[in-house]
FILO-857501 format. One line per field, with one value per residue (C-alpha): y, x, z; residue in three letters. Coordinates in steps of 0.001 Angstrom, whole numbers, plus 524288, in hexadecimal, padded with zeros to 5 digits. Example, Ala and Ser with C-alpha at 12.3 -4.5 7.8 and 13.67 -1.06 7.14 Angstrom:
! FILO-857501
yy	(7EE6C:7FBDC)
xx	(8300C:83566)
zz	(81E78:81BE4)
code	(ala:ser)
//
This chain:
! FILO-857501
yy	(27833:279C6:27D8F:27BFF:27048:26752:25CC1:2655A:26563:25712:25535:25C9A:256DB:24ABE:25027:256A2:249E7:2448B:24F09:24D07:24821:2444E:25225:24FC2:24E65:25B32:2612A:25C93:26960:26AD7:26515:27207:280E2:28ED6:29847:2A548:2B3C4:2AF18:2B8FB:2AF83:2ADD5:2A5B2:2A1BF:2B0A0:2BA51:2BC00:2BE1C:2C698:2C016:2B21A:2A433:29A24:28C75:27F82:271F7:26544:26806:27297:28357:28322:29267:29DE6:2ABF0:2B7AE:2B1DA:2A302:29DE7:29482:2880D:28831:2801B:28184:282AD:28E44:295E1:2A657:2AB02:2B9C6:2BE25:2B18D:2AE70:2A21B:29ED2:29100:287A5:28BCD:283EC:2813E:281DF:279FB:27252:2653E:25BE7:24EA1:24C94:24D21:255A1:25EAE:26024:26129:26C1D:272BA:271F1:277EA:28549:2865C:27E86:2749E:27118:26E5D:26E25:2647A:26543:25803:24F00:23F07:235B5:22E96:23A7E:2429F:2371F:23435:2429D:24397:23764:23CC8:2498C:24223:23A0A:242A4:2502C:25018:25AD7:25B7E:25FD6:26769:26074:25B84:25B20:257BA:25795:24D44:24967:25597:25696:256A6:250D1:2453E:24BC2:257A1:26050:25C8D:24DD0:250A8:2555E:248D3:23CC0:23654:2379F:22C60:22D3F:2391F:2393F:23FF0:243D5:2488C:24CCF:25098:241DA:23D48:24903:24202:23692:23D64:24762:23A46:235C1:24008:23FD9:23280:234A5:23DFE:24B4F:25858:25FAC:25F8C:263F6:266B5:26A6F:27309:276D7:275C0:278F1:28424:28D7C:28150:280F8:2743D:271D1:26707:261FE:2650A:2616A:268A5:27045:26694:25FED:26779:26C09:25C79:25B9B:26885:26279:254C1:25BCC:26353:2597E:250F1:25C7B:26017:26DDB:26E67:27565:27A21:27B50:284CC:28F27:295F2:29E17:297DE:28B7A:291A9:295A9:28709:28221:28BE0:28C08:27B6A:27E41:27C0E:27FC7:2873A:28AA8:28489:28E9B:29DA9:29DA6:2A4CD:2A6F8:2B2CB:2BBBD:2B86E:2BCCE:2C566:2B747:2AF73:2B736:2B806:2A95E:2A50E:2AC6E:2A7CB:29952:29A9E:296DC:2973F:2987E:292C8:29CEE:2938F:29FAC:29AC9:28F41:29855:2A050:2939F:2913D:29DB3:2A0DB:29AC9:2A790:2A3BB:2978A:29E9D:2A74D:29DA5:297B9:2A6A2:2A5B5:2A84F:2A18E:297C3:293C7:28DBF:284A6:28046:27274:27284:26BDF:27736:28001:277FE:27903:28539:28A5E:28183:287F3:28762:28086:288B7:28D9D:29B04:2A135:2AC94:2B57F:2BBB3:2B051:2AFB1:2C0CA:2BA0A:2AF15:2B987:2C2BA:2B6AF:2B4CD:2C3E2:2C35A:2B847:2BC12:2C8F7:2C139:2BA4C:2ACEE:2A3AB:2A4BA:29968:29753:28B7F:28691:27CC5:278FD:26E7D:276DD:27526:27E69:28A39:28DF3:2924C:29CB7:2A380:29FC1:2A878:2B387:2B233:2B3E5:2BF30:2C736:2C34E:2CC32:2C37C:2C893:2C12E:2BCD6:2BA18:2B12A:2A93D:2A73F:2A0C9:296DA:29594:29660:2988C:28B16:2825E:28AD2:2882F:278F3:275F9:275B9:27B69:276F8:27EBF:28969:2926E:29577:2943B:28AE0:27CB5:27CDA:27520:27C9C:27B8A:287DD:290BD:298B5:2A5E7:2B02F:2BB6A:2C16F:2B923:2C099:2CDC0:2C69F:2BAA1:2B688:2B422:2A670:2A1DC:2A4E0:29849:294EB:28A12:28247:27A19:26F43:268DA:26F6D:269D7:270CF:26F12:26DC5:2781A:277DB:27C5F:26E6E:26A16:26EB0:264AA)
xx	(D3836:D45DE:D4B30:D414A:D3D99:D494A:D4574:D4C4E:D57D2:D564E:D56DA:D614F:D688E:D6776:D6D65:D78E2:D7C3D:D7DBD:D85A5:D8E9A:D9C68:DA3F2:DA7F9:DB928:DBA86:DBB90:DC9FB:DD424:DD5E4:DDFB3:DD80C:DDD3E:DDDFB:DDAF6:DD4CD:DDA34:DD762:DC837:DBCB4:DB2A5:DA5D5:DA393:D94DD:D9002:D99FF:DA593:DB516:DBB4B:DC8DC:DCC18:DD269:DCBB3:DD135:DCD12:DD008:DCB28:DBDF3:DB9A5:DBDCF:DC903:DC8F2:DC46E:DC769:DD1B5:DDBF0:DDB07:DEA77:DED86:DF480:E02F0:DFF69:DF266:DEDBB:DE7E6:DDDF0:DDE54:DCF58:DD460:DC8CD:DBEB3:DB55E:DB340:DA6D7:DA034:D9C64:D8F88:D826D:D7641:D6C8B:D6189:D67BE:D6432:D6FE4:D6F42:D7BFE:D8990:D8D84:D8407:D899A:D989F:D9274:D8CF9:D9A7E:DA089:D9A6B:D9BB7:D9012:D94BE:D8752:D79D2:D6D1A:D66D4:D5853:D53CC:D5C89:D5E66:D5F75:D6B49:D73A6:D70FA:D7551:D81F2:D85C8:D828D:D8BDA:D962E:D9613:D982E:DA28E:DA9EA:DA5F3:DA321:DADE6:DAAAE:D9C41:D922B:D8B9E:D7DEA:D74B2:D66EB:D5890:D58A6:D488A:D40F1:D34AD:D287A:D1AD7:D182C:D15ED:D1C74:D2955:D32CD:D30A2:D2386:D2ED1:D37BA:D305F:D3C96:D428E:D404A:D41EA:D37C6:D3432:D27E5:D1FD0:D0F96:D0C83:D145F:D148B:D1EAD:D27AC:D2E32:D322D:D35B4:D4017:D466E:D485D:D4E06:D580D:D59A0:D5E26:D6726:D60E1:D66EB:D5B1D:D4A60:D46B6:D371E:D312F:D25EE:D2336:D16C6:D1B53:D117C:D1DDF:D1C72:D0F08:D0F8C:D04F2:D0DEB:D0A99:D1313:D156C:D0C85:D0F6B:D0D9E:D1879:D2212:D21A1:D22BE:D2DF0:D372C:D33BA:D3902:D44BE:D46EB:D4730:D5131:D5975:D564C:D567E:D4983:D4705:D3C30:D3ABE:D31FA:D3000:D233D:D203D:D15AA:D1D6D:D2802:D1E07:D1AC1:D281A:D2C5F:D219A:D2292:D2FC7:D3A7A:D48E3:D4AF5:D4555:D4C76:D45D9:D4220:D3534:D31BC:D236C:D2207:D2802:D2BD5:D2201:D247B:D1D7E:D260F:D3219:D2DF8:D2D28:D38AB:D4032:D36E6:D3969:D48CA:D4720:D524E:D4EA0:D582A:D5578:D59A2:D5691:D5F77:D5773:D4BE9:D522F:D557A:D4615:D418A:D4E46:D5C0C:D6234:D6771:D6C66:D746F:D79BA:D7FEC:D85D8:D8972:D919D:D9FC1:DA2A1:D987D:D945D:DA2B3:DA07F:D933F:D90D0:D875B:D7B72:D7D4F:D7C1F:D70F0:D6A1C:D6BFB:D64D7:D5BD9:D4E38:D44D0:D36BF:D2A01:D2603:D2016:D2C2D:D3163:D3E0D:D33C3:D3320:D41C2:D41D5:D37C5:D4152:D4CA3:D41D2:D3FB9:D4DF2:D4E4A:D444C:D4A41:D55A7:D5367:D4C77:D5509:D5226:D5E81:D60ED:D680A:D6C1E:D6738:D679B:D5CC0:D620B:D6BB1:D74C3:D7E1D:D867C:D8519:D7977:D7C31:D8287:D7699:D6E83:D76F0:D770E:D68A0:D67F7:D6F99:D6640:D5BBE:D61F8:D6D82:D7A33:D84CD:D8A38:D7AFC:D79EF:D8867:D81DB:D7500:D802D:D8790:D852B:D7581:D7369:D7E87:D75E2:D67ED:D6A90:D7419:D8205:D89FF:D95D0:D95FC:D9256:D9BED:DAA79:DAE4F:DB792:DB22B:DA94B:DAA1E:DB4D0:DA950:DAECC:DAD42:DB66B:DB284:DB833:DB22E:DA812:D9DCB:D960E:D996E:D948A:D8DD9:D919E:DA09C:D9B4B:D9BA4:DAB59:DAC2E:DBBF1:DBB9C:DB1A8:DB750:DAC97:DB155:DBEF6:DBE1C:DC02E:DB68C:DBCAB:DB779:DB947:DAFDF:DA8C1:DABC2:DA373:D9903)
zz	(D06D8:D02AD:D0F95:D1B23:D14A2:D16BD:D0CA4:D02BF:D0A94:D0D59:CFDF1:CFB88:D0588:CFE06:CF300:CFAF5:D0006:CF0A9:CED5E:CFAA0:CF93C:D0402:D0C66:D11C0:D1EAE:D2736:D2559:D2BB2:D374E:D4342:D4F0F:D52FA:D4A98:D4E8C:D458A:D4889:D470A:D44A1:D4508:D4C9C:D4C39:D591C:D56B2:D5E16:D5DC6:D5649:D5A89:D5328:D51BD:D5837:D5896:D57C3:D5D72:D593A:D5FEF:D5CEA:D5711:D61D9:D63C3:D6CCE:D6ED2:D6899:D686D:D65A4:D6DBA:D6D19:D6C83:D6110:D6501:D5D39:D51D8:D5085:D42BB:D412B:D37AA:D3604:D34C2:D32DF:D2C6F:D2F45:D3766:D3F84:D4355:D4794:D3FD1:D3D1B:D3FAA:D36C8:D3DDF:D3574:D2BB9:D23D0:D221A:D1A7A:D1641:D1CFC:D0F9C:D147C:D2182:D1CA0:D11D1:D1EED:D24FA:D1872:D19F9:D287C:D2EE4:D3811:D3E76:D39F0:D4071:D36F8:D385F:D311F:D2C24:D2930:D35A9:D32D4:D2C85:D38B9:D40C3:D3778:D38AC:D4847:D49FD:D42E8:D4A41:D55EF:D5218:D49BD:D4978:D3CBA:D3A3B:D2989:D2B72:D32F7:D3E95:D3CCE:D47C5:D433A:D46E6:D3E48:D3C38:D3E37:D4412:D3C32:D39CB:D3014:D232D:D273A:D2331:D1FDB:D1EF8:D13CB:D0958:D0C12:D0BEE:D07D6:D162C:D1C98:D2A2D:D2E36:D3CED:D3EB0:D4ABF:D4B10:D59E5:D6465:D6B7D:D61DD:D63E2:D6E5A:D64B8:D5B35:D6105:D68B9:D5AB9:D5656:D629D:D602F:D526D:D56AC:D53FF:D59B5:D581F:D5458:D4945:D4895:D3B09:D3C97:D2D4D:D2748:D18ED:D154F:D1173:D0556:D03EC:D0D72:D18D8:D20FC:D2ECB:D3964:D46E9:D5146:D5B67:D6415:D5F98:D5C69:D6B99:D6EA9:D6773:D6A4A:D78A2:D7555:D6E8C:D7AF0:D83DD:D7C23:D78EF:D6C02:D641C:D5E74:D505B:D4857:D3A0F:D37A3:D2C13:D2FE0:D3D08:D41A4:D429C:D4804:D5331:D54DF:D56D9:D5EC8:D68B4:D66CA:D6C51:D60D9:D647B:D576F:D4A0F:D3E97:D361D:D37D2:D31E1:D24EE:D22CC:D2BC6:D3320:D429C:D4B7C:D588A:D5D6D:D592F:D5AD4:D69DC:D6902:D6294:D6CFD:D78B7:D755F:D713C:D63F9:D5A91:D4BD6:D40BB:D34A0:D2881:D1FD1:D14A1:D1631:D13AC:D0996:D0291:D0235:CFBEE:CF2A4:CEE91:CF050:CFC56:CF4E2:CEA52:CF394:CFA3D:CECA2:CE954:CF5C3:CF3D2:D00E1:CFEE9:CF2C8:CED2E:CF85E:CF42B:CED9E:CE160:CE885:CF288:CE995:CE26D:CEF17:CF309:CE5E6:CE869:CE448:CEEF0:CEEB2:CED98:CFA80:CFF37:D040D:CFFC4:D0150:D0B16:D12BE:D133D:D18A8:D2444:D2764:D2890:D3003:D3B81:D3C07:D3EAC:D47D7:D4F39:D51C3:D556E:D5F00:D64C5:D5E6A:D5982:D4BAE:D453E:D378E:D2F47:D214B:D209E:D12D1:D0C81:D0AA1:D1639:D1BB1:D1067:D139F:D206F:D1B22:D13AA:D2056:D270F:D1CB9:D1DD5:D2C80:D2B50:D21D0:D2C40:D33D5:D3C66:D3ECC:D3658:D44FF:D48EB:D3C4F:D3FB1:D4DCA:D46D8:D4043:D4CCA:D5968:D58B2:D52BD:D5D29:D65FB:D60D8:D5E95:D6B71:D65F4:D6F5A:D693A:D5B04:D56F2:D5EE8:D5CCA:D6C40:D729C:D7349:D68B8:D5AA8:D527B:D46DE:D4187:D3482:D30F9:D25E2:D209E:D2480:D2E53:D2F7C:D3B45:D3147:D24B0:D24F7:D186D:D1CC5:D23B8:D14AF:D11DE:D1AC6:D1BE2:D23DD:D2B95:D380A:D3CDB:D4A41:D471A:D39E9:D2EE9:D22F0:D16AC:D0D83:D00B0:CF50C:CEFFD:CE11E:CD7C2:CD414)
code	(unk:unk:unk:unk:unk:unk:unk:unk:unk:unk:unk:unk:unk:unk:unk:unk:unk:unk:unk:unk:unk:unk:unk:unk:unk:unk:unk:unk:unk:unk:unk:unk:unk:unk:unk:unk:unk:unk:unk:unk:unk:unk:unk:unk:unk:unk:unk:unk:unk:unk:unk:unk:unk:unk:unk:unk:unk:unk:unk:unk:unk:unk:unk:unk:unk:unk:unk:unk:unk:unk:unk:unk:unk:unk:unk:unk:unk:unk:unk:unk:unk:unk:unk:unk:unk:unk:unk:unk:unk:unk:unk:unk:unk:unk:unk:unk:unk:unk:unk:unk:unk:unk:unk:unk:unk:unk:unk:unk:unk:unk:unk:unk:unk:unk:unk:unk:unk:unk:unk:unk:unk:unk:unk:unk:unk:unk:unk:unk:unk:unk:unk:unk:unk:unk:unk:unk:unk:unk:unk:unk:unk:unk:unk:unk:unk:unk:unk:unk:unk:unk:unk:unk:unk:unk:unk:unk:unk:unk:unk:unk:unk:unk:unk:unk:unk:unk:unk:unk:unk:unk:unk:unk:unk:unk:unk:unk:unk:unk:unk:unk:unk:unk:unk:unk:unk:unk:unk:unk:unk:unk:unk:unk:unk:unk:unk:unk:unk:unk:unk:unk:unk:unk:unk:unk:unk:unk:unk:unk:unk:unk:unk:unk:unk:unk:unk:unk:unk:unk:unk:unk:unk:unk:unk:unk:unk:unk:unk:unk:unk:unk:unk:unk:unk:unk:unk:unk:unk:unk:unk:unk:unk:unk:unk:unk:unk:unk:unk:unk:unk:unk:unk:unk:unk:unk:unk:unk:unk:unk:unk:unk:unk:unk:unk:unk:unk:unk:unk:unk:unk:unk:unk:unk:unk:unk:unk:unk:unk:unk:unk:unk:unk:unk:unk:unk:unk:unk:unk:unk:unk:unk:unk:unk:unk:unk:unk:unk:unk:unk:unk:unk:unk:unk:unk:unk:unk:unk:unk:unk:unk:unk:unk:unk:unk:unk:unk:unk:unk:unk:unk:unk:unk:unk:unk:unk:unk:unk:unk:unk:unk:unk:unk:unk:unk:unk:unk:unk:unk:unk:unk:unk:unk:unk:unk:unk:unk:unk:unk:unk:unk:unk:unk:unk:unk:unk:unk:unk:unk:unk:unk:unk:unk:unk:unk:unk:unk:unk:unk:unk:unk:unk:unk:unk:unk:unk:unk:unk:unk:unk:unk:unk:unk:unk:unk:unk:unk:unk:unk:unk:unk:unk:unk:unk:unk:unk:unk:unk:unk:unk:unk:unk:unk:unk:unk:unk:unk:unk:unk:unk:unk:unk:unk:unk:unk:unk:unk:unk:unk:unk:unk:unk:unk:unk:unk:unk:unk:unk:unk:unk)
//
């Protein structure tokens, strides 16, 4: 599967990481600056006019009347909106080009769900040391978990290293190798391929409840990938932290609804990732972008009209996707945004179009890219515009909690007080 298959992703990552050149450094940027007269999206309600104060890396102050120091060099946002730097909340990164492409259109964190060992490791080291102000952050699950023969590892036999686990005894082992190697969070894949015509095992029930507990007690976020309800049942009751995918085969039951809300679930939609699997319309959309598309490379744009592989899916199956997100929410269940594809960054942006015409508020969709997802996974230092926190900022003109579409007239992007240097890539 194109997207909730991440092999594709994993191949085109390959490619992405031909094509990369070397990214500059962040831009050079006062370790102090203001931006002033700012409309300001703070990660859950908005303030109408403010200042906004930035020290060393972090949000000094924030709000109508914050004084500027004399000297300080300062930005006017008449007109823009600030928001966070907004947060993917199940993404697939390979490359550090990937990571500085997420930073480019506003993403300065990623929740990658499966990933290579010693990249994930490179890019965790370098966050510590440096900050890694020119690209988005990377916290991985790093090796999901699955059963031998099942998804994803049966479309990449070329990946070496592929940790498995059969019965619920080795779930212990395997999530202490995964916090050995450094992973923020577990990723379990509970996908039996029949949306593809595929009958693949998958871990029983049994298991999946040993290993959320494992997670639990070593302090992990546990995930599910799931695109069906009746798995979505299973990982749920087995005691998963979050859904990486709202299912599309049927619509939500009053069962599961009850359920979702009972246990505390949260449920990442990845609808463009959905979208992406039934039609490219999504795709040239994006590349129709005025805001947008002059910013895309050609393999972006290669992939994003990338035709999708047989499956039974339909534009139907899309409507039910949109339908559980509906449903969900109006539950009460945590709605986070998610792109699922390789290409970083962008496609946040028609994720969060998408979650509005399921029926979010433009301000309910910038939470789902905010604050829901520092929430959901345990970052208590982003997602927010309050004093203290990361000054990962991005600044657009516009109204974005009016129009959703005005998060893609990005005018700057600020990771760790940063700025990102934006400037269309060279035709190829």
């Amino acid at each position: 599967m194109r997207t909730f298959i991440s092999a594709t992703s994993f191949a085109v990552a390959s490619a992405l990481s031909f094509a990369a050149t070397a990214s500059p450094p962040g831009a050079a940027c006062s370790s102090v600056f203001a931006i002033t007269g700012v409309r300001v999206f703070d990660g859950e309600g908005v303030i109408p006019q403010a200042t906004v104060l930035v020290v060393d890396g972090e949000i000094e102050a924030v709000g109508p009347n914050v004084p500027v120091p004399p000297g300080t060099p300062t930005i006017d946002g008449a007109g823009k909106t600030l928001m966070p730097g907004m947060i993917d909340g199940h993404a697939h990164a390979w490359t550090r080009w990937e990571l500085e492409r997420a930073a480019y259109f506003g993403v300065t964190t990623e929740l990658d769900m499966w990933t290579d060992l010693a990249f994930a490791q490179e890019m965790l080291a370098e966050q510590e040391e440096t900050g890694a102000p020119d690209r988005a952050d990377h916290h991985s699950a790093i090796h999901p978990a699955t059963t031998p023969e099942g998804y994803p590892y049966v479309f990449t036999p070329d990946v070496v290293e592929t940790p498995t686990l059969s019965a619920p005894g080795e779930a212990k082992k395997f999530v202490k190798d995964r916090v050995k190697e450094g992973a923020h969070h577990l990723k379990i894949m509970v996908e039996d391929g029949s949306l593809t015509w595929l009958d693949l095992p998958v871990l029983s029930n049994a298991t999946l409840l040993a290993l959320t507990r494992e997670a639990r007690k070593r302090g992990l976020v546990s995930v599910a990938h799931v695109t069906e309800q009746t798995h979505a049942f299973d990982a749920v009751n087995g005691g998963v932290d979050g859904l990486v995918h709202v299912f599309v085969d049927e619509h939500a039951t009053d069962d599961f609804l009850d359920l979702a809300v009972t246990k505390g679930i949260f449920v990442v939609g990845t609808l463009n990732a959905e979208e992406g699997f039934i039609t490219t319309d999504g795709g040239a959309e994006i590349i129709a972008d005025p805001d947008l598309g002059p910013h895309l490379t050609d393999l972006e744009k290669e992939y994003l009209l990338m035709q999708p592989p047989p499956s039974i899916l339909t534009l139907d199956n899309l409507q039910i996707a949109k339908d559980n997100i509906a449903a969900l929410h109006a539950a009460g269940v945590p709605i986070l945004a998610g792109t699922d594809t390789a290409t970083h960054g962008v496609s946040l942006h028609r994720d969060l179009e998408l979650l509005v015409e399921a029926g979010l508020t433009p301000s309910e969709a910038l939470v789902a890219a905010t604050s829901a997802p520092a929430d959901a996974y345990g970052f208590p230092d982003r997602g927010r515009i309050a004093p203290g926190l990361r000054a990962d900022l991005v600044l657009v003109d516009g109204d974005p909690t009016v129009s959703i579409k005005a998060t893609r007239a990005i005018r700057k992007v600020w990771k760790t007080g940063v700025e990102i240097p934006r400037e269309p890539p060279p035709a190829e």
